[in-house]
C-alpha positions in Angstrom: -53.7 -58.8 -56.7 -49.8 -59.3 -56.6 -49.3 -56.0 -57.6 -51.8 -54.5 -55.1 -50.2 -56.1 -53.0 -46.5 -55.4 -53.8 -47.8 -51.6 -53.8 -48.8 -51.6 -50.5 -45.7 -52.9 -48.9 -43.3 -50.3 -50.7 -46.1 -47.7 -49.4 -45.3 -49.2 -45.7 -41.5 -49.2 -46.3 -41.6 -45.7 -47.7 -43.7 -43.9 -44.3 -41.4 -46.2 -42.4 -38.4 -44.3 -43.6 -39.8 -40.6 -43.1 -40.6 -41.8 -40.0 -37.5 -42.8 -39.0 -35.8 -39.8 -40.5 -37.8 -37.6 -38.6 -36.9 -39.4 -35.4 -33.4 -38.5 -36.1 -31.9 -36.0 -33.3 -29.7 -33.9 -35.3 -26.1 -33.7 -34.1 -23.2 -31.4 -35.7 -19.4 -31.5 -34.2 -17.0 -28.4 -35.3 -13.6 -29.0 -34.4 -13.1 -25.4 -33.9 -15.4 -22.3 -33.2 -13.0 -19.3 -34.9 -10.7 -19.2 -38.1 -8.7 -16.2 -38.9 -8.1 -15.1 -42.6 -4.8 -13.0 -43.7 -5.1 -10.0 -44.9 -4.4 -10.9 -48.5 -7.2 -12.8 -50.6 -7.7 -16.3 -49.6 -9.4 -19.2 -48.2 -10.3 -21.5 -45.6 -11.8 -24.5 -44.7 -14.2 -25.4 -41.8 -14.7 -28.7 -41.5 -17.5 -30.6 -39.5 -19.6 -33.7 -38.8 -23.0 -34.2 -39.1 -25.3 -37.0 -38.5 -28.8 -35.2 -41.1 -29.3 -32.9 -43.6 -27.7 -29.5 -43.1 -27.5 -25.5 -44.6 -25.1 -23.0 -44.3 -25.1 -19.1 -44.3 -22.7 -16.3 -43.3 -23.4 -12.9 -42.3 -21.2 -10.3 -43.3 -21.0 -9.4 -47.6 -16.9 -9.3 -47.8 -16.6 -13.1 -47.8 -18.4 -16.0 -49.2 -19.1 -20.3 -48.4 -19.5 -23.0 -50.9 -21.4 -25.0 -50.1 -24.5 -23.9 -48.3 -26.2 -27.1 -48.1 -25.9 -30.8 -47.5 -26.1 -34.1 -45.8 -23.3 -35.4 -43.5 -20.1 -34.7 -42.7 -18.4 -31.8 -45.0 -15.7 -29.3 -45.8 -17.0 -25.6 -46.0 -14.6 -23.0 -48.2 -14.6 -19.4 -46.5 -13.7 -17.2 -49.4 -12.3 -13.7 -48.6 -11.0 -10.7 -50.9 -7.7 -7.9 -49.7 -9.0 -6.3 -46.6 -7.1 -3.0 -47.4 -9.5 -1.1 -44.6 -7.3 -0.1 -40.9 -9.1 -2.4 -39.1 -9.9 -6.2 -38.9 -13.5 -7.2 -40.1 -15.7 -10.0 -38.7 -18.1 -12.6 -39.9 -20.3 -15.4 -38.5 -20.8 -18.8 -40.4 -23.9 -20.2 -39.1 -24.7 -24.4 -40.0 -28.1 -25.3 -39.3 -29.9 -28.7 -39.2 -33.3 -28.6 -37.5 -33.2 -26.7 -34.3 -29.4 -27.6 -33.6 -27.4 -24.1 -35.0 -23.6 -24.1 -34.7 -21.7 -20.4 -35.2 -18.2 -20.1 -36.3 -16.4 -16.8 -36.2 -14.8 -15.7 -39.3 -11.5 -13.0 -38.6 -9.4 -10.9 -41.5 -6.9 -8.9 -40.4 -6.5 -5.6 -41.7 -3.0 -4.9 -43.2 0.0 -3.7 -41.1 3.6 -3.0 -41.5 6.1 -1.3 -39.5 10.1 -0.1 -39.9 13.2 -0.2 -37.8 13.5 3.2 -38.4 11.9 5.8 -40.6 15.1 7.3 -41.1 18.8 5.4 -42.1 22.0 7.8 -42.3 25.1 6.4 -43.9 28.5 7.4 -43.0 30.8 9.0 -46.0 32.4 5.5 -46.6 30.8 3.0 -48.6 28.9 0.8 -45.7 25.1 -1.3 -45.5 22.7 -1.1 -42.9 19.4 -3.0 -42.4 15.7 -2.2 -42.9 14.1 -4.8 -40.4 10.4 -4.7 -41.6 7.3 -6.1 -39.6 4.4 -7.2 -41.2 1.3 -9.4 -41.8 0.6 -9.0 -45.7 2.6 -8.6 -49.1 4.9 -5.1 -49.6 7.1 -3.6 -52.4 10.0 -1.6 -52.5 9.8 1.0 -55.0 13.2 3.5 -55.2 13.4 6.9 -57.2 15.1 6.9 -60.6 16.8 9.7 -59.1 18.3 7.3 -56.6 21.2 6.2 -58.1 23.8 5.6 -55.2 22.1 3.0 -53.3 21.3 -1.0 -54.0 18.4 -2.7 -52.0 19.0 -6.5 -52.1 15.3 -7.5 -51.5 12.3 -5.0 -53.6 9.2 -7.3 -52.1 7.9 -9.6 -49.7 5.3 -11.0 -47.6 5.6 -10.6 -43.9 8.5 -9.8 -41.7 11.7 -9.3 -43.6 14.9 -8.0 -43.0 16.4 -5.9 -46.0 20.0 -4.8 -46.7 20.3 -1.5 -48.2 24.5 -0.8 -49.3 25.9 2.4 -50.9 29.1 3.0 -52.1 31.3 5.7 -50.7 30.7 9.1 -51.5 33.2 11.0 -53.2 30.6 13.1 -55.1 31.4 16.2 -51.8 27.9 17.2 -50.5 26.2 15.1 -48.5 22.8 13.6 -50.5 19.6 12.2 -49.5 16.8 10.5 -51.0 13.9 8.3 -50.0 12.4 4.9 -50.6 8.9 3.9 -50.1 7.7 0.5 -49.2 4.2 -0.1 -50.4 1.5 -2.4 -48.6 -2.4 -3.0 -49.3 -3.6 0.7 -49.7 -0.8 2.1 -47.4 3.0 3.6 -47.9 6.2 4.5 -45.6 9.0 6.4 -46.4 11.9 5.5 -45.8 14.5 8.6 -45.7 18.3 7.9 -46.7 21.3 10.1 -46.2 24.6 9.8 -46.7 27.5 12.0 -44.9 29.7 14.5 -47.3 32.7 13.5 -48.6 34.7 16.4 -47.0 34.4 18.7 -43.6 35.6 21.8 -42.7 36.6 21.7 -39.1 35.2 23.5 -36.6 37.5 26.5 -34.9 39.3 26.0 -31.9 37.5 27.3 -28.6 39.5 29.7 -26.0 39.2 28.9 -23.3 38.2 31.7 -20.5 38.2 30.1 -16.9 40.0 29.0 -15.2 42.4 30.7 -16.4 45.9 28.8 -17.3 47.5 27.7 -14.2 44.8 29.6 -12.5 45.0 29.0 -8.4 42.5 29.0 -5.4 40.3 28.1 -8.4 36.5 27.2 -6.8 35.8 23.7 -5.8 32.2 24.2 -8.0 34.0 25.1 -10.9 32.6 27.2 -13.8 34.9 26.0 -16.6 33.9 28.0 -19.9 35.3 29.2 -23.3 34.6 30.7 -26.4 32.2 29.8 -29.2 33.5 27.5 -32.0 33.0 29.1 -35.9 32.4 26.2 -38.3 32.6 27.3 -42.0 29.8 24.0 -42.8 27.3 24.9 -40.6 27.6 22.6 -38.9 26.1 22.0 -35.3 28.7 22.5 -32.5 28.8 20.1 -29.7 31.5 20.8 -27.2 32.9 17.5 -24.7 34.9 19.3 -21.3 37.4 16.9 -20.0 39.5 17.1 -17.2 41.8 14.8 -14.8 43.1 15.6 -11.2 45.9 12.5 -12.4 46.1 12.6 -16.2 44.9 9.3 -16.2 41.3 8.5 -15.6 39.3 11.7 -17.3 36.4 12.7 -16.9 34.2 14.1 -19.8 30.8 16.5 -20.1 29.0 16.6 -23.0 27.0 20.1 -23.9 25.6 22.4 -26.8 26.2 25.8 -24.5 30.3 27.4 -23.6 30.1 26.8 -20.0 29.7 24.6 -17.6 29.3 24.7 -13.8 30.5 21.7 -11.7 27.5 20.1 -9.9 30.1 18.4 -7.5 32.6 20.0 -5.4 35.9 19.1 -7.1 38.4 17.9 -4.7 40.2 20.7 -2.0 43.7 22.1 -3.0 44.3 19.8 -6.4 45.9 20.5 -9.5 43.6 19.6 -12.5 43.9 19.1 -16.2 41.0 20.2 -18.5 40.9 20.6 -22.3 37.1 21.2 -24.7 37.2 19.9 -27.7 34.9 20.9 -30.3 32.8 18.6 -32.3 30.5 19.7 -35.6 29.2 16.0 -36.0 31.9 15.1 -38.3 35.1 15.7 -36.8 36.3 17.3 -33.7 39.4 19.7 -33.3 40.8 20.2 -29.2 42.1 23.1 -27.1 45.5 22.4 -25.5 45.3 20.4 -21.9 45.6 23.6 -19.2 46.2 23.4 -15.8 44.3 24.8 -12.6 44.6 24.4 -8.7 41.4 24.7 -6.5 41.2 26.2 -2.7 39.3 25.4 -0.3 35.5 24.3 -0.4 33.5 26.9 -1.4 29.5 27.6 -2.2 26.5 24.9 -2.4 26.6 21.8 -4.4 23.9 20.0 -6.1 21.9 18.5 -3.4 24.5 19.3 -0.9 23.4 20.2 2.2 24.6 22.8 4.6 24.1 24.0 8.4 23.5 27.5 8.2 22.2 28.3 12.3 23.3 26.0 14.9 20.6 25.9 18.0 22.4 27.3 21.0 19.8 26.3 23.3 18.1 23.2 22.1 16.1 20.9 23.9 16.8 17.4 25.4 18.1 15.3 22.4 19.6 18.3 21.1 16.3 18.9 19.3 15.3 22.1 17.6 12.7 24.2 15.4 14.2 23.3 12.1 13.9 25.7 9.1 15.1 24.1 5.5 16.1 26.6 3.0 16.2 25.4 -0.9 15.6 27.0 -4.2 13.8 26.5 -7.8 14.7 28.4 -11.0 18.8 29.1 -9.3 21.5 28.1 -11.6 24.8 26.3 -10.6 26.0 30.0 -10.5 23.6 31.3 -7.8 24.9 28.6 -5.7 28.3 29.5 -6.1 30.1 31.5 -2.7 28.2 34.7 -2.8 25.7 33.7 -5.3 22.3 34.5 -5.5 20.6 31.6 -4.1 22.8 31.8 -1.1 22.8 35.3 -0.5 19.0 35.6 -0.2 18.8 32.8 2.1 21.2 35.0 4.3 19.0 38.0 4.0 16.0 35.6 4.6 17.4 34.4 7.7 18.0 37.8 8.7 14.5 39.3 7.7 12.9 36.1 9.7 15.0 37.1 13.3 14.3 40.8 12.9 10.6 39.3 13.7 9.0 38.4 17.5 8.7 36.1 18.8 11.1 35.0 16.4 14.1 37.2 17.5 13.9 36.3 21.2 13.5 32.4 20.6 16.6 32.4 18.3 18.5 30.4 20.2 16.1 27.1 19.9 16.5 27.7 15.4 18.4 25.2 13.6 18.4 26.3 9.7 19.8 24.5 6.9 19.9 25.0 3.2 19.9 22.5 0.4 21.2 22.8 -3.3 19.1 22.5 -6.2 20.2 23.1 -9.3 17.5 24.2 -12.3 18.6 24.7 -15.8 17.1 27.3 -16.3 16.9 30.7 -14.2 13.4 32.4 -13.4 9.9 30.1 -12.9 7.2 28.9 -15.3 4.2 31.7 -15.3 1.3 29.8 -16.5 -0.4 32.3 -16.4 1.5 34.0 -18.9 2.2 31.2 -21.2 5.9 31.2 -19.7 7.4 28.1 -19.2 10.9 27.9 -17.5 13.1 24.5 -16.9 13.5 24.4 -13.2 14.1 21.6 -11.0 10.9 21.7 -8.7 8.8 22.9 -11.9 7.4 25.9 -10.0 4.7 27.8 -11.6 2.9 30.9 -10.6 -0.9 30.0 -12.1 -3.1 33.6 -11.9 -3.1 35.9 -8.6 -1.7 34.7 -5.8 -1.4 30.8 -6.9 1.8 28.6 -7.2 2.3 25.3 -7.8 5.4 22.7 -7.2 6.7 19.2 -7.4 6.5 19.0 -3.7 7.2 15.3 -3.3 10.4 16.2 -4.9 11.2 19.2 -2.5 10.9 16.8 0.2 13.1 14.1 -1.6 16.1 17.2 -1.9 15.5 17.8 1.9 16.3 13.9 2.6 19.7 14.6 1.5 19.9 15.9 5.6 20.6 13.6 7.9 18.0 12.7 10.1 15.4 14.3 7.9 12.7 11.9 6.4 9.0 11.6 5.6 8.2 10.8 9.5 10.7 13.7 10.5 9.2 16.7 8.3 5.9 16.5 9.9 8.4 18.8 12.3 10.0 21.0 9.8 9.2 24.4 7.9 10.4 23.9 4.1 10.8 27.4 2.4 10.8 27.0 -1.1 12.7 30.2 -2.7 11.4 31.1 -6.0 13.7 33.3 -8.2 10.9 35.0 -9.9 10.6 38.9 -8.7 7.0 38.2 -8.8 4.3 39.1 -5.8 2.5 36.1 -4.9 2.8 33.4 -2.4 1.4 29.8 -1.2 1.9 28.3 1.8 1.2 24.5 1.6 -0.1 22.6 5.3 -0.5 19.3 6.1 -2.5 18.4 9.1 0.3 16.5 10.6 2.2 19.7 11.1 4.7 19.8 7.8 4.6 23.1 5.5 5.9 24.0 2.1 5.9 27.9 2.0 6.3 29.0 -1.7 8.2 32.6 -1.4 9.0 34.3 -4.5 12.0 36.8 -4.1 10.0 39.7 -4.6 11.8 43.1 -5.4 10.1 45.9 -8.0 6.7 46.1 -5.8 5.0 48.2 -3.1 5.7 48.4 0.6 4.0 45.6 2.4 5.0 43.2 -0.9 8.1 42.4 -1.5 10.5 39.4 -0.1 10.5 40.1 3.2 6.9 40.4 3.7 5.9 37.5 2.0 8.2 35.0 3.5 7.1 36.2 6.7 3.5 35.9 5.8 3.7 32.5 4.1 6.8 30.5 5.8 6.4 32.2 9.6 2.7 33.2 9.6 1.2 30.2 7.9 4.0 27.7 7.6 5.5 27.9 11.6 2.6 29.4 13.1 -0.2 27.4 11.5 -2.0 31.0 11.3 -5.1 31.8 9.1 -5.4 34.8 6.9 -6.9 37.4 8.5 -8.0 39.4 5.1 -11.1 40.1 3.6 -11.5 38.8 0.4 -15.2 38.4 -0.1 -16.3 41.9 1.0 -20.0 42.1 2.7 -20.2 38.3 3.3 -20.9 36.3 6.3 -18.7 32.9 6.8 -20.9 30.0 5.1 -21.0 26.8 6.3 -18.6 24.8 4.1 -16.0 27.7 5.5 -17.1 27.0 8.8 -16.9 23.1 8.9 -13.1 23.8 7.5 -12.1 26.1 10.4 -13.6 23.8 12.9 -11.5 20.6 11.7 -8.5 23.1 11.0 -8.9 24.3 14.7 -9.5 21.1 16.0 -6.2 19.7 15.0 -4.3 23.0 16.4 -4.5 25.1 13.9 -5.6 29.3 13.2 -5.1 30.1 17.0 -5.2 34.0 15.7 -9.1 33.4 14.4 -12.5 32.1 16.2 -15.9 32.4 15.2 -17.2 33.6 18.7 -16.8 37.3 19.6 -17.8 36.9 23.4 -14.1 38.1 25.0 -15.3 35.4 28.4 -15.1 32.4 25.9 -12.7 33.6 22.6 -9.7 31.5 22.1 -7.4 34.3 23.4 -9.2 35.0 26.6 -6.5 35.0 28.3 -4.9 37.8 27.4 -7.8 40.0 27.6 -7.3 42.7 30.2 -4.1 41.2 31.0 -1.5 44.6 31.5 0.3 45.2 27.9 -2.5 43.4 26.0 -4.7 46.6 25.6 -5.0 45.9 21.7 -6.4 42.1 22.0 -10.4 42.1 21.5 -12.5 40.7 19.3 -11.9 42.8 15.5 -14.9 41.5 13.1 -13.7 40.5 9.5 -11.0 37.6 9.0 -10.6 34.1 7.0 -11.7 35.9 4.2 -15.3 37.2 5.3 -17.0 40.3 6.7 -19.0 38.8 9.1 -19.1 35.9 11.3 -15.4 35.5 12.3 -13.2 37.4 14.2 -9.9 38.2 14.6 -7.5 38.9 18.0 -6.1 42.9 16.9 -7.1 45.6 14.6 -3.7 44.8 12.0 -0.9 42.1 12.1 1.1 40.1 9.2 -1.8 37.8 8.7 -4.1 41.1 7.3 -1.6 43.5 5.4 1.6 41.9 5.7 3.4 44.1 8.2 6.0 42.8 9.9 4.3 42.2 13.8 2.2 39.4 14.8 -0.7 39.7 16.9 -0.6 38.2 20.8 -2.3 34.5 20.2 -0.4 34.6 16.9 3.2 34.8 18.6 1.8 32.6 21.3 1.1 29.3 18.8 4.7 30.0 17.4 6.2 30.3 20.4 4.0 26.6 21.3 5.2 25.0 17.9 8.7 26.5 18.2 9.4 25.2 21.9 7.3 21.6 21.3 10.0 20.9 18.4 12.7 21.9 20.9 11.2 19.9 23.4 11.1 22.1 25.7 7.4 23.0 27.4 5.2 26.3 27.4 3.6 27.9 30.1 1.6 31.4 29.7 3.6 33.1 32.7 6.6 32.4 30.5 5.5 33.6 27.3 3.7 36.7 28.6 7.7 37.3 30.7 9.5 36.6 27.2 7.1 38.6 25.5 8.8 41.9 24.5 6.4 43.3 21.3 3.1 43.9 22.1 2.3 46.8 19.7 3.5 47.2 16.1 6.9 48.8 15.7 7.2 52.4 14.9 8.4 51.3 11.6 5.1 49.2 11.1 3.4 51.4 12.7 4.3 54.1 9.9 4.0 51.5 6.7 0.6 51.0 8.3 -0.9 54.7 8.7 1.2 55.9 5.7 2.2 53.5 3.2 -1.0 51.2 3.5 -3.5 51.0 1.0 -6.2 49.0 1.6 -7.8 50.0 -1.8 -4.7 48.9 -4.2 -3.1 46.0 -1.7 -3.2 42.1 -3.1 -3.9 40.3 0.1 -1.8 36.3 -1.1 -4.0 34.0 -1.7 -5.2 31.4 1.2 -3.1 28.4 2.7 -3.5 25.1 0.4 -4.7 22.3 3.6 -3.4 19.1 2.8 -5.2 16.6 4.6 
């Protein structure tokens, strides 16, 4: 009965337990939710709290955990082999007790190790320089047998280290190279090691060519130059200009070329001392110190600026239709007195007053012209896989299309006082190209600033070359505001996306030469219809590129073949823009009194019926609106 009884009891005490056990609400505390692993094999421990029985597994196969199970608090090893892959690799430890699941996130990094430099030269005396190495995992320097003349103090590691690497002098003669290569988890570098010769041939002493010896009225934008240095090694030749107006404080100029053109007027009327010396990496031999006297200022300095047509009837605040002149792909020598750069602008200038209603509105111009030197001469063609070092970074991209830094046009202009961002909403930029090349682009911003892009076009038909152009581009679009009055899609009638573009365009003051109604009561140039010496204004369909749709004020002007006359509305809205900037007003009974060309010249009249053809001319491509 006793034992029946004792039975029971241990029966009670037993389901008491489970019972109790199962009441238990599991609980498990980590002390931290991600452990990262070097990149090397090892291990690490996650340790935790728990209140019940517990198991553990990981996903991932390039680690392992020991152990997987238990009860209560305990210390779970991550295991983890090289990770000798290029990228870090990820696992998730996942301890579960019941419901309750805790996640910790297991990181190795993937091996990594950088240099100081890839490349360590060593002058001809016996020196040291440092390796500073960055890294996350073990390395070894391993050195050719046939490297013999240099000692590395430290051949392995683990981490970041800095590593002295000496060699003795070289009296062996040639210079010598060789490599090391430091070795990390599947990865290499090589390191390359040179050492100078032991002796040099110096380089030949230059001659120097201008300015001559005691040269006078030598220019203020001085081209010094000389002759070509001979260097029996090989050697590359670096040549250093120096000169001194007081023998004191020189000035150097470092270049790989024989000349060099001052960017910077050098003072009026002052004796200066200049000597090159010649350089082949090793040693460097000089010319004797010669002396030269400059005259007067002469030519166009690097953004220099110069007033080239004073306004001798401007407005009330002196103000006037300002023209800025400035180049891409001129040298320092086109800029010099009579250089190229500055004797185009001349014949520019010319070209632009030989024009109405230019020539009889002179007197409200004020023109200036900036330097800007590129160092190289001709533009980038694009099209033509041509790339050319200029200053604005002018390109001419297929047809009629070019391209340039125009923020930094306008930054060169600056260099004028009174010019600035708010200011060249009044102004006509001509950017001269040196590129004997047909093509053109006029850029237009709605607030009234233009870019014209004018090549300085020479070997081409009548109709297309320099002049024509920049009177196209910089008068007809960039002072006039004008539309193109060609035809380039033959047969077609003006869509709709044209359409909504003209009518903003217009809106804002724009293509007075151009409407889209042909009813003479209502056109944009009504009022010179009938008017006495207006015989050739009507309404001529074709224009802004279409057939149909769009009209235009006279049969031919600038804005369809490029001859050198304007039709009437077209002189009238330069005549408005000329005489706003002026600030001077317009009225129509003035205009029509002033207006002294009506018809084509006979010498457009004859490039027109003679040397036109309509079958072989490029019409330039259409104005880029900047909104």
């Amino acid at each position: 009965m006793k034992l029946i009884l004792k039975t029971t009891i241990l029966i009670i005490v037993a389901i008491s337990l489970i019972a109790c056990e199962k009441d238990i609400v599991p609980q498990i505390e980590l002390p931290q939710a991600d452990v990262t692993l070097p990149t090397n094999e090892s291990t690490a421990e996650v340790q935790f709290t728990a209140n019940t029985n517990w198991t553990a597994t990981i996903t991932g196969t390039w680690c392992t955990i020991s152990p997987t199970n238990g009860k209560g608090d305990a210390t779970i090893t991550v295991s983890a082999g090289n990770n000798y892959s290029s990228q870090s690799r990820t696992a998730t430890l996942k301890i579960v007790s019941k419901d309750l699941v805790k996640e910790v996130v297991i990181t190795q990094n993937y091996a990594q190790l950088s240099t100081s430099s890839l490349e360590l030269s060593f002058p001809k005396t016996a020196s040291t320089s440092q390796l500073v190495i960055t890294s996350n995992t073990k390395w070894i320097i391993e050195m050719p047998l046939t490297l013999t003349w240099a000692s590395i103090a430290t051949m392995s590691g683990e981490g970041n280290a800095s590593v002295n690497i000496a060699v003795p002098e070289n009296t062996s003669g040639p210079a010598r190279s060789s490599f090391i290569t430091i070795k990390y988890a599947n990865e290499s570098k090589v390191i390359t090691i040179t050492q100078a010769r032991s002796t040099n041939t110096l380089p030949t002493v230059p001659q120097i060519s201008s300015p001559a010896a005691n040269a006078t009225n030598v220019a203020t934008l001085t081209n010094f130059a000389w002759t070509a240095s001979n260097d029996a090694d090989g050697d590359n030749i670096t040549y250093t200009l120096s000169y001194t107006k007081d023998n004191v404080n020189w000035k150097d100029s470092v270049v790989t070329s024989t000349s060099v053109y001052m960017p910077r007027h050098l003072d009026e009327n002052t004796t200066y001392r200049w000597k090159v010396t010649a350089n082949d990496g090793f040693e460097g031999v000089s010319t004797p110190i010669y002396t030269f006297t400059t005259g007067i200022k002469k030519g166009l300095a690097e953004k220099e600026y110069q007033l080239v047509l004073e306004a001798t009837e401007p407005g009330s605040g002196r103000k006037a239709a300002e023209i800025i002149f400035i180049g891409d792909g001129y040298t320092a020598a086109d800029y010099q007195e009579g250089g190229k750069f500055n004797l185009e602008v001349a014949e520019g200038i010319n070209e632009i007053f030989n024009v109405e209603p230019l020539k009889t509105y002179k007197n409200n111009f004020r023109i200036y012209k900036v330097g800007s030197y590129s160092v190289q001469s001709g533009v980038s063609q694009s099209d033509k896989s041509i790339v050319i070092n200029t200053v604005f970074s002018s390109s001419f991209n297929g047809g009629s299309s070019i391209s340039s830094n125009y923020d930094k046009v306008f930054e060169y202009c600056k260099v004028i006082p009174g010019v600035t961002d708010e200011s060249l909403t009044n102004k006509l930029v001509i950017l001269l190209l040196n590129q004997d090349r047909y093509a053109g682009t006029t850029y237009m911003w709605t607030d009234g600033k233009a870019l014209a892009m004018t090549p300085v076009v020479r070997t081409n038909t009548s109709g297309s070359l320099y002049k024509n152009v920049l009177i196209h581009e910089a008068i007809g679009h960039g002072l006039g505001g004008l539309a193109d009055e060609y035809i380039t899609n033959q047969g077609q009638t003006i869509n709709t996306i044209a359409i909504s573009e003209f009518n903003q365009w217009s809106s804002l003051g724009f293509f007075a030469n151009v409407d889209l109604v042909s009813n003479l009561t209502n056109i944009k140039w009504k009022h010179f219809v009938g008017v006495d010496g207006y015989s050739r204004v009507g309404a001529y369909e074709g224009a802004y590129g279409f057939t149909y749709g769009v009209w235009r004020a006279e049969n031919t002007s600038c804005m369809i073949n490029n001859i050198l006359y304007f039709s009437a509305p077209s002189r009238e809205a330069m005549v408005k823009r000329i005489l706003s900037r002026a600030n001077k007003y317009y009225t129509l009974e003035s205009f029509i009194a002033n207006d002294v060309e009506k018809a084509p010249s006979a010498a457009a009249a004859a490039f027109y019926t003679k040397g036109f053809n309509s079958v072989t001319f490029k019409p330039l491509g259409a104005p880029v609106l900047k909104y």
